[in-house]
Backbone bond lengths (Angstrom), bond angles and torsions (degrees), N, CA, C in turn:
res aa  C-N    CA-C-N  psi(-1)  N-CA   C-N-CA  omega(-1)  CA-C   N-CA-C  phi
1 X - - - 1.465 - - 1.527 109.01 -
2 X 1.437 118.69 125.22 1.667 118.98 -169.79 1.677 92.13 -137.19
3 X 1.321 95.57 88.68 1.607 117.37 143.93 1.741 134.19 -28.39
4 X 1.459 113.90 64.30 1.427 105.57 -165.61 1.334 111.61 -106.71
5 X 1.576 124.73 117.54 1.090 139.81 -165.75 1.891 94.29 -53.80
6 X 1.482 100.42 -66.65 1.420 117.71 -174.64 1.814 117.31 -37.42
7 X 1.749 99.23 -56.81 1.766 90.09 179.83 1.636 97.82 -90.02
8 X 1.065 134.61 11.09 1.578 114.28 150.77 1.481 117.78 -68.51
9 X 1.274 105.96 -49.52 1.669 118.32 176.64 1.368 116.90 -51.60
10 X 1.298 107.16 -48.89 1.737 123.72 -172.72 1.455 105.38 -80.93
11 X 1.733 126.34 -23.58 1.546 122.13 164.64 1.064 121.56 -107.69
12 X 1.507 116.51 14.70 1.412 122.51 165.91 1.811 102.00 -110.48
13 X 1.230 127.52 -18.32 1.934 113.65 152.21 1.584 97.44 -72.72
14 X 1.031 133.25 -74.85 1.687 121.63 -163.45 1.427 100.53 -25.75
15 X 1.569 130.98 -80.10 0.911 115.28 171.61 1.694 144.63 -45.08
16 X 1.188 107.54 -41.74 1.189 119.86 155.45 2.038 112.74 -26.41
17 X 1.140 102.47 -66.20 1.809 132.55 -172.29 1.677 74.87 -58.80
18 X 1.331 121.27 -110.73 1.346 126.69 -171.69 1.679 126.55 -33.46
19 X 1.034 127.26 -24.59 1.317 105.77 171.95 1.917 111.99 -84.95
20 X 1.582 101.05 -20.44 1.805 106.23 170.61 1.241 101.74 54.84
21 X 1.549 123.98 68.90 0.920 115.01 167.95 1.425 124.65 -90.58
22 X 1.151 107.53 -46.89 1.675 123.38 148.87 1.651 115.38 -30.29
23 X 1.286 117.77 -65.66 1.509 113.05 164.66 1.719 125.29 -47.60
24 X 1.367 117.87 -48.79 1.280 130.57 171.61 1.477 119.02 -52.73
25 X 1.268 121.97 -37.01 1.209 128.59 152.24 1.943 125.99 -10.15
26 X 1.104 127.65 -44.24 1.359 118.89 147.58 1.801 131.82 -70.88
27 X 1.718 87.05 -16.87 1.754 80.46 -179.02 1.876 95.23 -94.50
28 X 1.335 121.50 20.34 1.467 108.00 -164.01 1.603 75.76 -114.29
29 X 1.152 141.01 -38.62 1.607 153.69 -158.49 1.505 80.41 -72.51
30 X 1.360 130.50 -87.29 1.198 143.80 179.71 1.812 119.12 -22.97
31 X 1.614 97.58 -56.74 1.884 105.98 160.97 1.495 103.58 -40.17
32 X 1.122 127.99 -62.23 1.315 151.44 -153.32 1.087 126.33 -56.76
33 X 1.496 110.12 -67.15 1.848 117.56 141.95 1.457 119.82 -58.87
34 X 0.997 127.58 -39.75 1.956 123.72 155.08 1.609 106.46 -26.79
35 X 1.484 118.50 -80.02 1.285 122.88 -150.07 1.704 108.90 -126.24
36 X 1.383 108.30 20.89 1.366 112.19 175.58 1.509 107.05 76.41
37 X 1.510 110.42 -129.61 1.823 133.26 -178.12 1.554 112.05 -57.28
38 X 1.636 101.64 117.79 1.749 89.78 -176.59 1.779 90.97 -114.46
39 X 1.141 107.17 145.87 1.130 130.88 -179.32 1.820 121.64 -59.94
40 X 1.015 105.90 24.06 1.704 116.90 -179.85 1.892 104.19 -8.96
41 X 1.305 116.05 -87.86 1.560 99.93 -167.83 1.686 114.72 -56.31
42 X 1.325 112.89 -53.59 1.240 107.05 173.25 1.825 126.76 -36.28
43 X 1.169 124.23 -36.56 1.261 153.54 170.17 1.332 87.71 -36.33
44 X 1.544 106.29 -95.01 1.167 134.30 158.83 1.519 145.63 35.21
45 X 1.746 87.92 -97.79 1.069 118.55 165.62 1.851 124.79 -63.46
46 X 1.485 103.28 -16.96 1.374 104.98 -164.05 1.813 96.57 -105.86
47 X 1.750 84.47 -21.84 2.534 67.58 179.80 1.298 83.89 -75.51
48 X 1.361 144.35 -55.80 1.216 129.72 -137.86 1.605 109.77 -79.94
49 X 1.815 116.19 6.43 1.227 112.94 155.56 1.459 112.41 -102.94
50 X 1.318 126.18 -2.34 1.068 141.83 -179.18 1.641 100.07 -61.09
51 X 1.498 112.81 -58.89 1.497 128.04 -158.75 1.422 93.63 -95.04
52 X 0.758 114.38 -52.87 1.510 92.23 178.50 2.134 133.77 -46.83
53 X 2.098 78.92 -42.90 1.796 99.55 168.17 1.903 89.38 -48.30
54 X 1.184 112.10 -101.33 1.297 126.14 -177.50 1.614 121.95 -10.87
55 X 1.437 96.92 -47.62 1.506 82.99 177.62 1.870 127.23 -74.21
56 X 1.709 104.17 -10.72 1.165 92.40 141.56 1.187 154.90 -132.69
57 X 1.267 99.30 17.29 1.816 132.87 156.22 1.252 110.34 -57.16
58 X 1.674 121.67 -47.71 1.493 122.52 -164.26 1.382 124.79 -47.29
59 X 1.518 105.34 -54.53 1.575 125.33 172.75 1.714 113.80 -39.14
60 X 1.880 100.59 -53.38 1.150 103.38 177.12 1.602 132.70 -57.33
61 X 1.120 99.86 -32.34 1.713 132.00 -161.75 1.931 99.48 -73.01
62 X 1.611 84.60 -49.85 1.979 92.50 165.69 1.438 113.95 -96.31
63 X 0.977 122.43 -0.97 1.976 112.23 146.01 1.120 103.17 -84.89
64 X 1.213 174.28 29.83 1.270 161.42 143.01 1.596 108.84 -89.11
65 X 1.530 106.29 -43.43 1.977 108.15 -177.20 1.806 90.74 -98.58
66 X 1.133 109.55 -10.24 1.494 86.14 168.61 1.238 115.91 107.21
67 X 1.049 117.76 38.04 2.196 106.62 -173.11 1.947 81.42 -140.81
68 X 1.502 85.99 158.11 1.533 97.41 164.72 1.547 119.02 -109.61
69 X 1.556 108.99 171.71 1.734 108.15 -176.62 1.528 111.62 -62.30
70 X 1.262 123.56 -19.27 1.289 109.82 173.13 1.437 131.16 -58.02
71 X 1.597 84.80 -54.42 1.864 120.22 172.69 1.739 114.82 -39.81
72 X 1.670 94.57 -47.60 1.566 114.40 176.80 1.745 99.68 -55.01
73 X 1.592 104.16 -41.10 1.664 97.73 -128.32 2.069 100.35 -77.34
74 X 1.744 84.65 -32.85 1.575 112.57 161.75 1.209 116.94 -30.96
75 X 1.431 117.77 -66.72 1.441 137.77 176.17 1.050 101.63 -75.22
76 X 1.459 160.72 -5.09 1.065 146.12 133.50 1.642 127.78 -63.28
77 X 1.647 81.58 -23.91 2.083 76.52 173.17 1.401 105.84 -86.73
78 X 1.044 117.64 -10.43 1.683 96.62 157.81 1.178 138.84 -87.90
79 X 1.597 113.81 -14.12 1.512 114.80 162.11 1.360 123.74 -82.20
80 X 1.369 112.11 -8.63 1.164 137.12 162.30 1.852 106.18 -52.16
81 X 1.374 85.56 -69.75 1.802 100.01 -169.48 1.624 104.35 -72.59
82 X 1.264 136.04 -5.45 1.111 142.42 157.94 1.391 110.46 -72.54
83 X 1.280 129.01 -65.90 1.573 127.29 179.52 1.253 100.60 -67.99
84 X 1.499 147.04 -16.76 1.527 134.79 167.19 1.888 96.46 -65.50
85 X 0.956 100.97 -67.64 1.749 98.15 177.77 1.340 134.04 -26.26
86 X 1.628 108.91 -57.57 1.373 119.49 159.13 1.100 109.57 -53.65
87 X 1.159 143.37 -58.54 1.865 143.65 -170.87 1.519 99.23 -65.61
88 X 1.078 119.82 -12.87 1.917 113.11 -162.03 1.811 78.79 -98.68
89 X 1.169 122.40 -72.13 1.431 143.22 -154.05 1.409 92.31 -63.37
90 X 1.348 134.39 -50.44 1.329 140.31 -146.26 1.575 113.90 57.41
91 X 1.402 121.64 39.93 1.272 140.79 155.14 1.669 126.61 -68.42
92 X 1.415 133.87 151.27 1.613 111.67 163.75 1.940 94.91 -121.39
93 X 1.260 96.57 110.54 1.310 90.95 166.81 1.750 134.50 -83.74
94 X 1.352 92.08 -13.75 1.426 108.07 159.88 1.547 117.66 -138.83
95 X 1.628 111.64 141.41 1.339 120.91 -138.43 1.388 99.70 -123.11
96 X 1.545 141.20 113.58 1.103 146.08 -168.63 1.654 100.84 -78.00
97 X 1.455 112.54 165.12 1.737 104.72 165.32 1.563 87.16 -98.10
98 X 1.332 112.63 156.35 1.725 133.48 -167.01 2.023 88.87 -73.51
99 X 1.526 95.25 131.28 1.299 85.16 165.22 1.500 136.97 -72.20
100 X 1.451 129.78 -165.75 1.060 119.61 163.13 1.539 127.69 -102.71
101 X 1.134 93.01 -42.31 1.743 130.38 -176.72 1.477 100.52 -106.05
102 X 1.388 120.26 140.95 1.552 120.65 147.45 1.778 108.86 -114.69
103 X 1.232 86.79 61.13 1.616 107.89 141.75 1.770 124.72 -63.69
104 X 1.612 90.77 -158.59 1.821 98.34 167.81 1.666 112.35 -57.67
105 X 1.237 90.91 -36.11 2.106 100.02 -154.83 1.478 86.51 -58.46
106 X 1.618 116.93 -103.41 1.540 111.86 -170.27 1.573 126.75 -27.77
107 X 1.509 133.55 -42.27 0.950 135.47 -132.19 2.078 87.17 -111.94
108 X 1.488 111.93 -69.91 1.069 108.48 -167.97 1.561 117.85 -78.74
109 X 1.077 108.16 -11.02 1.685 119.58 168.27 1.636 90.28 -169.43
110 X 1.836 94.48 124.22 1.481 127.34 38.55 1.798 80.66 -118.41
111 X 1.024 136.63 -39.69 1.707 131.06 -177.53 1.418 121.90 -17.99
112 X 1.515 110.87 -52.09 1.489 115.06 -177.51 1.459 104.89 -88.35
113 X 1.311 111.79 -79.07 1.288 130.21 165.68 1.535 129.19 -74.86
114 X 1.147 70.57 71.65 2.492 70.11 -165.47 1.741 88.74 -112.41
115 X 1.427 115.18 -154.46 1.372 133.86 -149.27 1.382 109.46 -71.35
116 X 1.576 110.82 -50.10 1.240 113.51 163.48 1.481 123.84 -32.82
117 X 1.512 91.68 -79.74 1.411 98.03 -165.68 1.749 123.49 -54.47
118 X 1.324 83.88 -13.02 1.963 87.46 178.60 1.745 133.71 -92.79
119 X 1.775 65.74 -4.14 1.888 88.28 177.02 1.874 96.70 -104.88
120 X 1.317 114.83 -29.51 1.244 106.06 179.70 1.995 116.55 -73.09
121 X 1.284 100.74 -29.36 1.634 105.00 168.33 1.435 118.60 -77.50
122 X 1.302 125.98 -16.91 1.299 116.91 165.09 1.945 111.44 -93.62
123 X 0.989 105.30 -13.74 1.638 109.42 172.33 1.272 106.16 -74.44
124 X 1.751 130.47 -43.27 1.277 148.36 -179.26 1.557 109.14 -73.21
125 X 1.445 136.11 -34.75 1.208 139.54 148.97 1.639 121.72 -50.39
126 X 1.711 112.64 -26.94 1.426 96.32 169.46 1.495 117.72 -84.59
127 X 1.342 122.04 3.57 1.220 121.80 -167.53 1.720 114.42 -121.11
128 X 1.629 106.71 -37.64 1.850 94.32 175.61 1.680 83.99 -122.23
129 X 1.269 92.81 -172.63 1.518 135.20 -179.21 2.171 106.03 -75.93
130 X 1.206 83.80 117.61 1.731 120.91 175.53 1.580 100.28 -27.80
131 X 1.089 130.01 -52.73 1.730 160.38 -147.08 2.290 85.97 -92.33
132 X 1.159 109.02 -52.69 1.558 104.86 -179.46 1.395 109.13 -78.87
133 X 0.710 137.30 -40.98 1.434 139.28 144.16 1.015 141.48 -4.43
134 X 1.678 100.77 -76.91 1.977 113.90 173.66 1.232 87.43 -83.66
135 X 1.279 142.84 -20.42 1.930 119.00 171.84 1.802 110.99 -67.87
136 X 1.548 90.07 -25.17 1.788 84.45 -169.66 2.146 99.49 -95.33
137 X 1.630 114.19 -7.15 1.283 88.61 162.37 1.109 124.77 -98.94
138 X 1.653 120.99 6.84 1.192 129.76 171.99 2.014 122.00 -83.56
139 X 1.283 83.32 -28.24 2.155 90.22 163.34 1.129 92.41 -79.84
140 X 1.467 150.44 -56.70 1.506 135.00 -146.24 1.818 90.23 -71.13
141 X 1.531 124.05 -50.46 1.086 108.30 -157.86 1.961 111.21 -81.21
142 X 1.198 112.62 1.80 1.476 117.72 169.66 1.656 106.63 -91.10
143 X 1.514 111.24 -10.44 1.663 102.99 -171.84 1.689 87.00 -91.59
144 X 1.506 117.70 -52.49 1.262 111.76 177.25 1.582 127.34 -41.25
145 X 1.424 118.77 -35.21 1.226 116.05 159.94 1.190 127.32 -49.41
146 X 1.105 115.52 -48.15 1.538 145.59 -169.13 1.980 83.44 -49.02
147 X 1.194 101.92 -60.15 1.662 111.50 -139.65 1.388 94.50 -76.16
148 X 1.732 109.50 -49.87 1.609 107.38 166.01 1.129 120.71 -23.65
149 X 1.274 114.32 -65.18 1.886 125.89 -142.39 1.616 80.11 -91.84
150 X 1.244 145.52 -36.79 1.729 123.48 -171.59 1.798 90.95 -119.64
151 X 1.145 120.05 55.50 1.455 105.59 152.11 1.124 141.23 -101.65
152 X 1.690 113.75 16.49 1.367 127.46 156.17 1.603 109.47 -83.84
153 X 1.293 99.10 -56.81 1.940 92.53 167.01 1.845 129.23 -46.49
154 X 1.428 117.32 -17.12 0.850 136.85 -148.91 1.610 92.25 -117.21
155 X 1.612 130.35 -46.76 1.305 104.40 163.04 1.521 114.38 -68.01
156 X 0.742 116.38 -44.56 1.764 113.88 -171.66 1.684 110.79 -54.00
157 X 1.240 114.70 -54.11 1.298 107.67 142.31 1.664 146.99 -10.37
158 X 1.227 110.11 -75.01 1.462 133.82 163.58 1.900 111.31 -76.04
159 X 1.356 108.86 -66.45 1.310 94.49 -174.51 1.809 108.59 98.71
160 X 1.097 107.09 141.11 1.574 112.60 -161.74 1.582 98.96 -63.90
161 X 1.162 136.09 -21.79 1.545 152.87 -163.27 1.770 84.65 -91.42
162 X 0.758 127.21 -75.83 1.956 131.86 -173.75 1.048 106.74 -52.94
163 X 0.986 128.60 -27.82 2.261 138.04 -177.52 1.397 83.57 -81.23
164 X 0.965 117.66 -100.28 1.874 112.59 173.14 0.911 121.72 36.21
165 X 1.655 90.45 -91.08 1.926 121.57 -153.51 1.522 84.90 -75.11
166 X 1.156 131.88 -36.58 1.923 126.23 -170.70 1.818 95.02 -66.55
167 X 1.231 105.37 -53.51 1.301 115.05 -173.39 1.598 125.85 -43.02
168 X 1.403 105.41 -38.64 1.729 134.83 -177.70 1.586 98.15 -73.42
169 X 1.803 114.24 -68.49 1.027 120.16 -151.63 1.845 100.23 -76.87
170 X 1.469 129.76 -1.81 1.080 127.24 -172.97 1.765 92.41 -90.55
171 X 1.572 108.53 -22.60 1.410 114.63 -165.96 1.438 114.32 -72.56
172 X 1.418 110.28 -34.23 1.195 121.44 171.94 1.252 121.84 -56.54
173 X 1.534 113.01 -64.93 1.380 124.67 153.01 1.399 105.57 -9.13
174 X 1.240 108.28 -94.10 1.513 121.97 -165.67 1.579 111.24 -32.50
175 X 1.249 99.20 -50.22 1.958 117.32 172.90 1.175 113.83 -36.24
176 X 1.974 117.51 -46.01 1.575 109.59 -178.04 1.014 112.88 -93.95
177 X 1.283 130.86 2.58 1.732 150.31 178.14 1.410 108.54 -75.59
178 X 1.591 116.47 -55.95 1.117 116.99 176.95 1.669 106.41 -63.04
179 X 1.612 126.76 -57.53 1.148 114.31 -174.41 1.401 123.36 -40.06
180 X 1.672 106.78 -42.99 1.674 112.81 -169.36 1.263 109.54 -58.17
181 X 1.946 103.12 -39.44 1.965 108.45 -174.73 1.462 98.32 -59.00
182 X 1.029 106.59 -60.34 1.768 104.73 -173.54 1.415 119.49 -51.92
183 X 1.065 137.98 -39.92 1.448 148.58 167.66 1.769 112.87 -47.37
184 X 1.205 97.47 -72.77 1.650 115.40 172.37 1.376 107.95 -49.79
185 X 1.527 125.08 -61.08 1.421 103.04 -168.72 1.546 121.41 -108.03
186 X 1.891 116.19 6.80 1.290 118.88 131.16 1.469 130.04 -21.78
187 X 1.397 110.53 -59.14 1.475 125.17 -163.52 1.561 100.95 -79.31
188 X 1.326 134.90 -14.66 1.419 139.80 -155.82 1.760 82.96 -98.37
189 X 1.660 131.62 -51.70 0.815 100.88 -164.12 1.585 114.31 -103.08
190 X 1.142 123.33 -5.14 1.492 101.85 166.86 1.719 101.06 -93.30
C-alpha cells in the first residue's frame, strides 16, 4: 500500500472536474423544485459504492469482452474531452430524458457516477495506485455531500454568472486531462 499525497490530489481534481458537482448545482436546485426532498446521503453513499464496485469490477468486465485499460483509458479521453467541451462551450451534446424522482437513479447514477466518471476511474487505475484512488473518491464523495445538502445556499452565493466561470474553468481542466490520458496511453498501445 503506497500512500501518495500527490496522485490522491491529482485523482481527486480529475474527479472532482468530471463528476461537476459544483456545475450541476442548478440541475440539483431544479431536481428539487421537481420532486421536493432529495436524498443527499443516500445519493451519496451509493455512487461512492458505485465507483468504488467499478473500479474493481471494471478491469474485469473488459477482460471478459476483451479490451485492455489502456484501450479503455483512450476511449475515455475522449469522453473526457467531450464533457470538457460541453462545460467550455456550455453546449449538451448528449441529452438525458428529465427525470422523475430525484432519488438514486438521477442523482447517484448517471450525475455522480455516470459515464464519465467510470471511464475516468479506470483511466486513473492505469496510472496511480488503487489505495489513491478510493481516498480521492471518498473526498469527492464527502465534498458532494457537502454541496447536495447546501446547494440552495450555494447558488445564491455564487450566482448563475459564478457557477459558470467554475463550470468553464473546471472545463478546461478536464481539456488538458483528456489530452495527457490520450497521449500517455496512446503510446502504451501502439
Amino acid at each position: 500500500m503506497n500512500i501518495n499525497a500527490k496522485e490522491i490530489f491529482t485523482a481527486g481534481m480529475i474527479l472532482f472536474a468530471v463528476i461537476d458537482i459544483v456545475g450541476n448545482i442548478p440541475v440539483i436546485i431544479s431536481l428539487r423544485k421537481k420532486v421536493g426532498h432529495i436524498q443527499s446521503g443516500k445519493a451519496s453513499i451509493v455512487s461512492c459504492f458505485i465507483m468504488i464496485g467499478f473500479l474493481f469490477l471494471g478491469e474485469e468486465i473488459l477482460n471478459l469482452i476483451g479490451i485492455d485499460i489502456n484501450s479503455f483509458a483512450v476511449a475515455g479521453a475522449f469522453i473526457i474531452f467531450f464533457l470538457a467541451i460541453e462545460m467550455v462551450l456550455g453546449i449538451n451534446l448528449y441529452k438525458d430524458d428529465a427525470p422523475e424522482t430525484a432519488s438514486i437513479v438521477p442523482l447517484a447514477f448517471p450525475m455522480i457516477a455516470g459515464a464519465g466518471t467510470m471511464t475516468s476511474l479506470l483511466s486513473l487505475r492505469a496510472e496511480f495506485e488503487v489505495i489513491n484512488i478510493i481516498i480521492a473518491i471518498v473526498i469527492n464523495i464527502i465534498i458532494v455531500y457537502v454541496i447536495l445538502k447546501s446547494s440552495k445556499k450555494i447558488e445564491s452565493i455564487l450566482g448563475a454568472s459564478g457557477i459558470s466561470i467554475i463550470r468553464k474553468v473546471f472545463g478546461v481542466v478536464l481539456l488538458a486531462i483528456s489530452v495527457k490520458l490520450f497521449t500517455t496511453n496512446i503510446s502504451q498501445i501502439i
